[in-house]
SEKE-934472 format. One line per 3 residues: number of its first residue (from 1); their letters; for each residue x, y, z of C-alpha. Coordinates in Angstrom, 1 decimal. Layout:
<pts>
NUM> A> X/Y/Z; ...
</pts>
This chain:
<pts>
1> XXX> 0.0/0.0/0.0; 1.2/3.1/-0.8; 0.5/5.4/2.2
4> XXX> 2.2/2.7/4.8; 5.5/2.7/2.5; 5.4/6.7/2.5
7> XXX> 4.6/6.6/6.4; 8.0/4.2/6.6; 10.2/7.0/4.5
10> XXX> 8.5/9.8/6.9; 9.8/7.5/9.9; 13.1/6.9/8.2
13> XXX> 13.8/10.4/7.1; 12.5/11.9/10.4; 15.3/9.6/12.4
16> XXX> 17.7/10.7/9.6; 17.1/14.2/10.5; 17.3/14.1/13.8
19> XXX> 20.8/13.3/13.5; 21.5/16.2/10.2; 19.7/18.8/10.8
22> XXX> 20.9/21.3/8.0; 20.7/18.4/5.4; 17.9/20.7/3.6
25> XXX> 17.5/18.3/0.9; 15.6/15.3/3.3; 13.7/18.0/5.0
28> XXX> 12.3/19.0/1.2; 12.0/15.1/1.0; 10.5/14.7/3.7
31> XXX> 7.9/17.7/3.0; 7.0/16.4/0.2; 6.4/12.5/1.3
34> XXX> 4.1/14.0/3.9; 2.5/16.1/1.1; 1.7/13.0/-1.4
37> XXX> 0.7/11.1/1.8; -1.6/13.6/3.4; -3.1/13.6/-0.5
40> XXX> -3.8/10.1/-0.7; -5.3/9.8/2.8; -7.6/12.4/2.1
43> XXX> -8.6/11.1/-1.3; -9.3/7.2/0.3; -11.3/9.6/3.6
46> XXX> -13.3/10.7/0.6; -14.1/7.1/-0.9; -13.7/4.6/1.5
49> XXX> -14.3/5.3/5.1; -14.2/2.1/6.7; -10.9/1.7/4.8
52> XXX> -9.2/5.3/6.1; -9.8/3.7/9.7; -8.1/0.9/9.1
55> XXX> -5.2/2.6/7.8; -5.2/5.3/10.3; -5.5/2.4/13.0
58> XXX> -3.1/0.0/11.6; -0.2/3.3/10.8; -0.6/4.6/14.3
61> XXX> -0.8/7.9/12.5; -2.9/11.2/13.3; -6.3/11.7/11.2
64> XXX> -6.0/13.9/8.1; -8.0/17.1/8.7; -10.0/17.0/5.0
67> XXX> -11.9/19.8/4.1; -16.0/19.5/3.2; -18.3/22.3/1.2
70> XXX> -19.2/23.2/5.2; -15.5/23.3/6.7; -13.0/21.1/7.5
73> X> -14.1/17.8/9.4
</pts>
């Protein structure tokens, strides 16, 4: 699945980080993994419900805050 193998680079690049902080080129890596994911989590919140939860569940991750036509949910 693709959001649990960009939840494993945002793990690997965050330990990576720790230890090189000025290493600007992870951090834009690391922006944009969170970017694609974020995107695909709020696409599958839109279409599958039952399957966000699972993923949410099984990742350990925080919910995605998605926007509705009355605000975000």
């Amino acid at each position: 699945m693709q959001i649990a193998r960009l939840s494993a680079r945002v793990t690997q690049l965050t330990s990576h980080l720790q230890a090189h902080r000025k290493d600007y080129a992870a951090t834009r890596g690391l922006m944009l993994a969170l970017g694609q994911r974020r995107r695909l989590l709020r696409y599958l919140f839109k279409e599958d419900r039952g399957a966000y939860d699972k993923v949410i569940n099984g990742l350990g991750i925080r919910a995605v805050k998605v926007q509705s036509s009355r605000g975000v949910m």
